[in-house]
C-alpha positions in Angstrom: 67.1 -66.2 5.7 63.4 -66.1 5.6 60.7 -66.8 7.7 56.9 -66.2 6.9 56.6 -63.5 4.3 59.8 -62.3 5.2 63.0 -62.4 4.2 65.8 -61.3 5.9 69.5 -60.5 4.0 72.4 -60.2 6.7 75.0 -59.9 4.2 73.7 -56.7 3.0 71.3 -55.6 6.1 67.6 -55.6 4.6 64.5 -56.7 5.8 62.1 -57.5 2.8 58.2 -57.9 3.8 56.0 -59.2 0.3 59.0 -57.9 -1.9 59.0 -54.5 -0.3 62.1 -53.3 2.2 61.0 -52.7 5.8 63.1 -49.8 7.3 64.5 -50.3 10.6 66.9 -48.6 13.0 70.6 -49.8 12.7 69.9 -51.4 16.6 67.0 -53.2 15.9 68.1 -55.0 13.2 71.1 -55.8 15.0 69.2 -57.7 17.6 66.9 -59.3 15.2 70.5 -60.7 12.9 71.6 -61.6 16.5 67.6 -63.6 17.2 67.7 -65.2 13.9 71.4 -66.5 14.0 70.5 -68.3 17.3 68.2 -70.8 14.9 65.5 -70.9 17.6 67.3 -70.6 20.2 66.6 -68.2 23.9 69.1 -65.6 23.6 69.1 -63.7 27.2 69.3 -59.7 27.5 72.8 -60.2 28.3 73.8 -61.6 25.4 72.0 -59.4 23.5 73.6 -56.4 25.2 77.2 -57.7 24.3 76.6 -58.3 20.5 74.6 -55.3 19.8 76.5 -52.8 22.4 79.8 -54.5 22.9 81.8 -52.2 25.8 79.4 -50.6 26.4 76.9 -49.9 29.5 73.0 -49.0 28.2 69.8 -49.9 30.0 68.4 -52.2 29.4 64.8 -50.1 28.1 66.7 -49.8 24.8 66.6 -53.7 24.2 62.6 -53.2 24.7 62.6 -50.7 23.1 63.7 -52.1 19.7 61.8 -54.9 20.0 58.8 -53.2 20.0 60.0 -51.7 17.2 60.5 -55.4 15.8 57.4 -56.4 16.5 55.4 -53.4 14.6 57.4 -53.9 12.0 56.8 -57.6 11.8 52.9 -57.2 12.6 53.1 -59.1 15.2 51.4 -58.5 18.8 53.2 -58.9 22.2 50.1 -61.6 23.2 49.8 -63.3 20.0 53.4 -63.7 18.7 54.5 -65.8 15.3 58.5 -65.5 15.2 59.5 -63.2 18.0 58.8 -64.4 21.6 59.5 -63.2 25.2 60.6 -65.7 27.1 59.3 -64.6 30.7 62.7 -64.4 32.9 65.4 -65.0 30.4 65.3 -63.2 26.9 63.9 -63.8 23.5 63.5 -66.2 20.8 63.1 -66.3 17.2 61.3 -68.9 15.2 60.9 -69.9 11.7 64.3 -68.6 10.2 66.0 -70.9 7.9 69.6 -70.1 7.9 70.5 -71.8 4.6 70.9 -69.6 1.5 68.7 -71.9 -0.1 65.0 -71.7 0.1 63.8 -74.5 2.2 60.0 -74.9 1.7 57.8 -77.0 4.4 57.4 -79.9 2.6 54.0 -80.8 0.9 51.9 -83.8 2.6 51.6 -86.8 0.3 47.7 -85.8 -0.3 46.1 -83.0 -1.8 46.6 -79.8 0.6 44.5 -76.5 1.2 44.5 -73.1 3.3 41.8 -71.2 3.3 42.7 -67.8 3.6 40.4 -65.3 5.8 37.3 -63.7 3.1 38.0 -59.8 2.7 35.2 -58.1 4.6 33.9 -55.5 1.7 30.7 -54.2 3.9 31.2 -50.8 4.7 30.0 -52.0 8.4 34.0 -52.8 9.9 31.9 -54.6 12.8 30.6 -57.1 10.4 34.4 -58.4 9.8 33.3 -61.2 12.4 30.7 -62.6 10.0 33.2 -62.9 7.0 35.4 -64.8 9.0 32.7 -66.7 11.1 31.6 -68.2 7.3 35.2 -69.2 6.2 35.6 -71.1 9.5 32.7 -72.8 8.5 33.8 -73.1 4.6 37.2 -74.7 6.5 35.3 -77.3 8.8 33.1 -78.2 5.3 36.3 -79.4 4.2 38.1 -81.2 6.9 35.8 -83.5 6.4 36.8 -84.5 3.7 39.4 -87.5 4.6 41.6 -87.4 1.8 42.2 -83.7 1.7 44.9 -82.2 4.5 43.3 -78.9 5.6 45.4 -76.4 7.3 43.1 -75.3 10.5 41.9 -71.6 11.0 44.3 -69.8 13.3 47.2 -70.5 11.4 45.7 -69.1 7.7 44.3 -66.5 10.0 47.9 -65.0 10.4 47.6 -63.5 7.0 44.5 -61.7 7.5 44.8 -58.3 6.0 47.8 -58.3 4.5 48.9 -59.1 0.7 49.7 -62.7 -0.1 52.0 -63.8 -2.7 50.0 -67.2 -3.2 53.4 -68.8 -4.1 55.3 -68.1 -1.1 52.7 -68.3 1.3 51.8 -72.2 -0.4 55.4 -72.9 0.8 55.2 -71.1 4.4 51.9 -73.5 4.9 53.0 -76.6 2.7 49.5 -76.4 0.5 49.2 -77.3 -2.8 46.0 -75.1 -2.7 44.9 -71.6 -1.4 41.3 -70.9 -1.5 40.5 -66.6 -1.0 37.8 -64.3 -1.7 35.5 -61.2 -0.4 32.1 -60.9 1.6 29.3 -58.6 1.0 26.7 -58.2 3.8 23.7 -55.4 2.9 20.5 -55.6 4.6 19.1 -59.2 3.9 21.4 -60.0 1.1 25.3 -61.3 1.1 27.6 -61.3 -2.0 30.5 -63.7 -2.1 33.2 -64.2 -4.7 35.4 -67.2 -4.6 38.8 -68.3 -6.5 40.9 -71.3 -5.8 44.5 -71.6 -6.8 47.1 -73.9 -7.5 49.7 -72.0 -5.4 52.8 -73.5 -6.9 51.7 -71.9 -10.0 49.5 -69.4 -8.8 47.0 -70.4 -11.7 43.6 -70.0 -11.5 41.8 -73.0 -11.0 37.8 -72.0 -10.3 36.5 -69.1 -9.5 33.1 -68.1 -8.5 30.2 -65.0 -7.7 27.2 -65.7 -5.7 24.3 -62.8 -4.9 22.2 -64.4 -2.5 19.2 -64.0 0.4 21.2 -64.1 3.7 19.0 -67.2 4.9 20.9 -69.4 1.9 24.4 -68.7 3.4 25.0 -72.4 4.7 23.8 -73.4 1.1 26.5 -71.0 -0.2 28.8 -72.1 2.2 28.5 -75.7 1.5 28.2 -74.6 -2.2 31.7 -73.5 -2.1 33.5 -76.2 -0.5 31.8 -78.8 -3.0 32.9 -76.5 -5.9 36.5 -76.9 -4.5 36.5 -80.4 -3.9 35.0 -81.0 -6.8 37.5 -78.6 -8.8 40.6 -80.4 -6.3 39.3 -84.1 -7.9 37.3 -84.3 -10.4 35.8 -87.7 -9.4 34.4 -87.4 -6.5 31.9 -89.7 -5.4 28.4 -88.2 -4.4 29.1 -89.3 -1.0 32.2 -87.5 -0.6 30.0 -84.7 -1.8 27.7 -84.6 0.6 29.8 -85.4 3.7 30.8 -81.4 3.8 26.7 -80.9 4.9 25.8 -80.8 8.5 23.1 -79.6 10.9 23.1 -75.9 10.9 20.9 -73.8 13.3 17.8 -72.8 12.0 18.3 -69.1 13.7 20.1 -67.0 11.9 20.2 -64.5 15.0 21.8 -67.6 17.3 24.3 -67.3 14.5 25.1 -64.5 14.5 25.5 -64.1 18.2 27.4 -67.3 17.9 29.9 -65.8 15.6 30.3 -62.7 17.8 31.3 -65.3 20.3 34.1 -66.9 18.9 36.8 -65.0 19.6 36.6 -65.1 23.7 35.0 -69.0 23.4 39.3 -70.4 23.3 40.8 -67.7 26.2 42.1 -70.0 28.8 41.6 -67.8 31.9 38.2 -66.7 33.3 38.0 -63.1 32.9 38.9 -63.9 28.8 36.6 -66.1 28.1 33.9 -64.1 30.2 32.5 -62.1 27.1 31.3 -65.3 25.6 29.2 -66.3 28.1 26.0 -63.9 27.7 26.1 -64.0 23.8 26.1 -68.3 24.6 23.4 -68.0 26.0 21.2 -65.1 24.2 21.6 -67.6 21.7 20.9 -70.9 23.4 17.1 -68.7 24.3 16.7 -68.3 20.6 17.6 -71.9 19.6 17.9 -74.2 22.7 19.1 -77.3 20.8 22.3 -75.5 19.1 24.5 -78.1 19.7 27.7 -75.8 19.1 26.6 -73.2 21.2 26.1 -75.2 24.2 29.5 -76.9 23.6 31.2 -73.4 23.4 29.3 -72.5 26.6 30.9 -75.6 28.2 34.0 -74.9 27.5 33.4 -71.3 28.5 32.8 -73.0 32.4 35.3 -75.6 32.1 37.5 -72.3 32.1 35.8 -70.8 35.1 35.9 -73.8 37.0 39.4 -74.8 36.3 40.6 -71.0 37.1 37.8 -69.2 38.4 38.1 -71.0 42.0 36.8 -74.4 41.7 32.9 -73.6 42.4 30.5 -76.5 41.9 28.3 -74.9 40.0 30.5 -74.0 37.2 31.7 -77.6 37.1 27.6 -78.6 37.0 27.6 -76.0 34.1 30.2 -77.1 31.9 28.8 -80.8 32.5 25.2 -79.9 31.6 26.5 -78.1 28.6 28.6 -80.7 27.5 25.9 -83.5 27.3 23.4 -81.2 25.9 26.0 -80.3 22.9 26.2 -83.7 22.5 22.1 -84.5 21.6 22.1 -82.8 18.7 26.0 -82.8 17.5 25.5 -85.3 15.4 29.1 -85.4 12.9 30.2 -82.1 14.4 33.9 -82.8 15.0 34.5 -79.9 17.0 31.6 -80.3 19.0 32.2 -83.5 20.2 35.8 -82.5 20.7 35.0 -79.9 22.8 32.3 -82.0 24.6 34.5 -85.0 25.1 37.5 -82.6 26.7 35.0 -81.5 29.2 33.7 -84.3 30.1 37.0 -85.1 30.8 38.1 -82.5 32.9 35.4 -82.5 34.9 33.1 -85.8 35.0 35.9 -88.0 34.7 34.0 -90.3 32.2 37.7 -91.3 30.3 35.7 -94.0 28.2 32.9 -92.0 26.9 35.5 -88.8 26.9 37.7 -91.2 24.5 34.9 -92.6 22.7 33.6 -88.8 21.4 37.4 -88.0 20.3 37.3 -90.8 18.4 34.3 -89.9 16.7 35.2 -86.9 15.9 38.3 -87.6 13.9 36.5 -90.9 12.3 34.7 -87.7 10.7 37.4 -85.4 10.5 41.2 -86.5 10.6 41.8 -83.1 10.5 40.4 -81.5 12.6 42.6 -79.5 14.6 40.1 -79.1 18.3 40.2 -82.8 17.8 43.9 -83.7 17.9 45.2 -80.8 20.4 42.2 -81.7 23.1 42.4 -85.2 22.6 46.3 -85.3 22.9 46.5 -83.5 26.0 43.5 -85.9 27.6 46.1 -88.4 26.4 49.0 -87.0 28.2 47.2 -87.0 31.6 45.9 -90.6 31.0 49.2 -92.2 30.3 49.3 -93.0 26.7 51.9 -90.9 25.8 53.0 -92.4 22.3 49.3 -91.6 21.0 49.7 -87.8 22.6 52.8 -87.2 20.7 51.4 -88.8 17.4 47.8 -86.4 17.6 49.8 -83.1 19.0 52.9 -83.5 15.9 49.4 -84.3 13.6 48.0 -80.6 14.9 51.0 -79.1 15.2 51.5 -80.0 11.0 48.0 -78.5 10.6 48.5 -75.6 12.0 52.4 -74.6 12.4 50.8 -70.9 13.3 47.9 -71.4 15.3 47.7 -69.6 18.3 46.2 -72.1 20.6 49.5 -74.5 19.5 50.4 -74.2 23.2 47.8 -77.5 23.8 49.5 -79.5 21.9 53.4 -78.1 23.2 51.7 -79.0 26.6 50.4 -82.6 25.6 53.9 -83.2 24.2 55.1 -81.8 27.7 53.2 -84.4 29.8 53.6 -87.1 27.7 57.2 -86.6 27.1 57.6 -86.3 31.5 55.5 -89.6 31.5 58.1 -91.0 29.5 60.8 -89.4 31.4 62.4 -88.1 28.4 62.4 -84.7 30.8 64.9 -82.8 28.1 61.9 -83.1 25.5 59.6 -81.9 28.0 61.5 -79.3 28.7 61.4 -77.8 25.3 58.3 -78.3 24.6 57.0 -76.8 28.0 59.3 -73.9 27.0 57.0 -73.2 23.4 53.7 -73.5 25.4 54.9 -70.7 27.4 55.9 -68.9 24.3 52.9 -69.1 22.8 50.6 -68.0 25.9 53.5 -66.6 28.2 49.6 -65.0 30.5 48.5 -68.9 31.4 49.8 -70.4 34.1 49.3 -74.4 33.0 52.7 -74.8 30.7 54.4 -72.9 33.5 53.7 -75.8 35.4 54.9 -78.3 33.1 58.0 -76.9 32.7 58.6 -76.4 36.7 58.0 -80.3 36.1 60.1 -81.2 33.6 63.0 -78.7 34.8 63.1 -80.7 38.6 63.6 -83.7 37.1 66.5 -82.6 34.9 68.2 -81.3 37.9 67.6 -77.4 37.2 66.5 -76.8 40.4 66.9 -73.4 40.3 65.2 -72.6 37.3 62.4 -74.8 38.3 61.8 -72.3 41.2 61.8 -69.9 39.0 59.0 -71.2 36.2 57.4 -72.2 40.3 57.5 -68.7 41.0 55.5 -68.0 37.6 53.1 -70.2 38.2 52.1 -68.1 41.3 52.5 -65.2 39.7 49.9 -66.2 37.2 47.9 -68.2 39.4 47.9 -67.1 42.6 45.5 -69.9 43.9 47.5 -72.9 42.3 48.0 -75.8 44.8 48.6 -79.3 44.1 45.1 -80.8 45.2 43.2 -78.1 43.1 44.9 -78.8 40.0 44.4 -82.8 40.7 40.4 -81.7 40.9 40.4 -81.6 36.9 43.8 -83.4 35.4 44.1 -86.4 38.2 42.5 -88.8 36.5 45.2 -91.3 36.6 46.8 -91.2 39.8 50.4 -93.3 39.1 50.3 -90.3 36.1 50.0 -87.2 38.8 52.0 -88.7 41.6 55.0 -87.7 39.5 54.0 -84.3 38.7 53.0 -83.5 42.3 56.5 -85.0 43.5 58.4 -82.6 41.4 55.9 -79.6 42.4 56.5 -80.0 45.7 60.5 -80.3 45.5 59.8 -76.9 43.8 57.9 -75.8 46.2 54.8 -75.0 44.8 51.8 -75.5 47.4 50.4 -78.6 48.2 
C-alpha cells in the first residue's frame, strides 16, 4: 500500500518513509495494518481492541497511546491531520491507502500541471521562515492565473514542507507534471533566491535560476519567476499571457511584511484563532490604507468574530466596511474578491453582487482555490446545489491536502441535503469534521444529514458536539449569517430541532 510518501508492506510488516524504514512498535503497526485495510473507512476502538488484542482486556490508553505514536511517526499533528483522523465519538480513519499491489498514481489533468513546493528558508533568522513562504504563495497565485496551467493550491504542497521529496513520487501523490522548488536568502536589505523547475515524471531539470537582489525588487523577482516557468512550461506564450501573472502589489514593504506575519491566523475559523491577525491587519492598513488584501483578510478576520464571537453589530459593520474597502483597489486579485464576495455574503446579504465578485475572480483565476471552496459553500446555502458540487470536486482536485478542505466537504454537505441525497451528505459532513474535528459548523451538517437518514441517535450525538463546540449555537443565530434563502434553511432547522439543538 502507499499513501503520501509512504509506503506501507503488510506482507512483510514495514513502514517505508522516502525509501527509509520507520521503526514502530509491534502494536502500532498493528492498528495502522488494521486503519489502512478499512480503505477509508471509521474503524471504532472496539474494533480495534479485538484485532489488535483479541481475548484480551487493555484500556483503552494503549490504543492512544500508539496512535500518537502513529502520528509522530507519520509527521502528522493531531489538529492538522493528512491520513490518520479521530473521528470525535467513534474511532479513527485512514485516508489515502491504495490497497492494490500496483501503484495507482492520481491521474494527471489533461493540461499542463504544477506544485510549487514551499522555498527552503536559508537565513540564519528561523523567524524569517514566514517570508520564504509568504513569497511562494505569491509565486503560486502569479501562476493560477494563468488559465491553461492547473496549479495545485498552497496548503496542500505545503504538506511537504521540510522534509525530503523524491520529485517523482510526490508528481504522482499531487498529479503534476511539474514541481517548481528552491531556497530564500534574507540579509539586511538584500534577498537571494535560487529557482529550479522539474519535469517530475523524469525528474529532469528543466530551468533553473539565481537571483541577488535589493529587497524592494522582490515582486519583480517574484513575477520574474513565474514568467520564467511559464515561459520554460510553453515556449509560446503570448506577451499577454506573460503579463497576466503582474498585479497591484503594496507599495510598503513593512505592510508586507506584517501582512505575511498574518497569514497563518487570517483562515482559523473560530474567534480566539483568528484573533492574532487582527492587530498586524491593521498596523499595516496605518502604513498603507488602500492594501486591498489586507483589508480583505481583516474582513474575514470579523466575519469570524461575528459569526462565533456572539453576533455583535459592530463586528458585522467591520467585516462589511472591510469587505468593500478590499474591493476599491482589488482590481484582478482572485483571492481578494473571493474573500470579499464570501463576506458580503454572510453578512450583507448582497447574493448578486456576492455572486458577481466570485465570478470575477475565477474569470481571472480558474484555479484559484479561495475562489471555488467560498463560492461553493455560498452556493450550497443559496440552492444551486449542482454548481456547489462542481466548484468544491474542482477545489478538492486542487488541493487533495489542504487543510481548509473542510469548506468544500461542507458545501458538498449542504448541497448534497438540498438535494436530499442525505447518504452523500452524510459522508461528506463526516470529512469536514475530520479535517477540523475543533469547529462546530460540519458538526452541524452532519446532525442534518444524519436526522434525515433516520440515525436519530447518532444525530443527537453530532447535536451534542455541536454544543460542545459551540455552546451559544441556536437556530435563529446561525440563520443571522447562512439564511439567505429561506425554503433552503427551513429544512436544516426542521432537522435541528428533531435533534434537539436550540431554537
Amino acid at each position: 500500500m502507499s499513501f503520501g510518501r509512504f509506503r506501507l508492506d503488510l506482507r512483510h510488516r514495514k513502514l517505508t518513509g522516502e525509501g527509509r524504514p520507520i521503526e514502530l512498535k509491534s502494536k502500532a503497526f498493528d492498528i495502522l495494518a488494521v486503519l489502512a485495510s478499512a480503505q477509508g473507512e471509521v474503524v471504532t476502538k472496539d474494533e480495534l481492541m479485538a484485532k489488535v488484542w483479541p481475548g484480551l482486556v487493555v484500556e483503552e490508553s494503549n490504543i492512544q497511546v500508539h496512535i500518537s505514536a502513529l502520528r509522530k511517526a507519520l509527521g502528522e499533528a493531531r489538529d492538522r491531520p493528512v491520513h490518520l483522523f479521530t473521528v470525535p465519538g467513534r474511532g479513527y480513519r485512514f485516508v489515502g491507502a491504495q490497497p492494490s499491489p500496483v501503484e495507482m498514481p492520481r491521474a494527471l489533468p489533461d493540461r499542463p500541471s504544477i506544485a510549487v513546493l514551499p522555498f527552503q528558508n536559508m537565513s540564519s533568522d528561523a523567524e524569517q521562515e514566514y517570508f520564504a513562504d509568504g513569497m511562494v504563495e505569491d509565486i503560486i497565485t502569479g501562476l493560477s492565473r494563468i488559465k491553461w496551467l492547473f496549479v495545485i493550491a498552497r496548503n496542500s504542497s505545503f504538506v511537504y514542507k521540510g522534509k525530503a521529496v523524491d520529485i517523482r513520487q510526490l508528481g504522482q501523490d499531487l498529479g503534476v507534471h511539474y514541481v517548481l522548488q528552491g531556497s530564500v536568502r534574507k540579509s539586511g536589505d538584500r534577498v537571494r533566491i535560487a529557482a529550479q523547475l522539474i519535469e517530475a515524471h523524469g525528474g529532469v531539470q528543466v530551468w533553473a535560476e539565481r537571483y541577488d537582489r535589493l529587497l524592494g525588487d522582490i515582486f519583480a523577482v517574484q513575477d520574474e519567476i513565474a514568467m520564467s516557468v511559464i515561459g520554460a512550461i510553453e515556449p509560446g506564450l503570448r506577451k499577454i499571457e506573460v503579463e497576466r501573472i503582474k498585479r497591484k502589489r503594496p507599495d510598503s514593504l513593512d505592510a508586507y511584511d506584517l501582512v505575511l506575519q498574518a497569514l497563518p491566523f487570517i483562515y482559523k475559523l473560530m474567534p480566539e484563532g483568528s484573533a492574532p491577525a487582527i492587530p498586524l491587519l491593521q498596523k499595516a492598513l496605518q502604513l498603507e490604507p488602500d492594501y486591498s488584501f489586507a483589508h480583505a483578510a481583516l474582513a474575514w478576520c470579523f466575519h469570524i468574530r461575528f459569526g462565533r464571537g456572539g453576533l455583535k453589530e459592530e463586528d458585522r459593520r467591520s467585516a462589511i466596511h472591510h469587505a468593500q474597502a478590499a474591493l476599491s483597489g482589488a482590481g484582478d486579485d482572485a483571492t481578494t474578491l473571493a474573500i470579499s464576495a464570501f463576506v458580503i455574503w454572510f453578512e450583507e446579504h448582497d447574493v448578486t453582487t456576492a455572486f458577481d465578485l466570485f465570478d470575477r475572480a475565477l474569470a481571472i483565476s480558474n484555479s484559484n482555490f479561495v475562489a471555488l471552496s467560498t463560492s461553493a459553500v455560498a452556493l450550497a446555502w443559496t440552492g444551486k446545489s449542482e454548481l456547489a458540487i462542481e466548484r468544491a470536486q474542482h477545489a478538492l482536485k486542487l488541493s487533495p491536502f489542504d487543510t481548509q478542505n473542510h469548506l468544500s466537504y461542507q458545501a458538498l454537505a449542504g448541497a448534497n441535503f438540498h438535494l436530499k441525497r442525505y447518504a452523500e451528505a452524510c459522508e461528506a459532513a463526516r470529512r469536514a469534521v475530520e479535517l477540523n474535528p475543533s469547529f462546530s459548523v460540519p458538526y452541524a451538517y452532519l446532525t442534518a444529514a444524519l436526522i434525515c437518514s433516520g440515525r436519530d441517535q447518532e444525530a443527537r450525538t453530532a447535536a451534542q458536539s455541536v454544543l460542545k463546540l459551540d455552546p451559544s449555537f441556536t437556530i435563529r443565530r446561525f440563520s443571522a449569517t447562512v439564511g439567505v434563502k429561506p425554503e433552503v434553511f427551513l429544512a436544516f432547522a426542521n432537522a435541528w430541532r428533531e435533534a434537539g439543538l436550540p431554537e
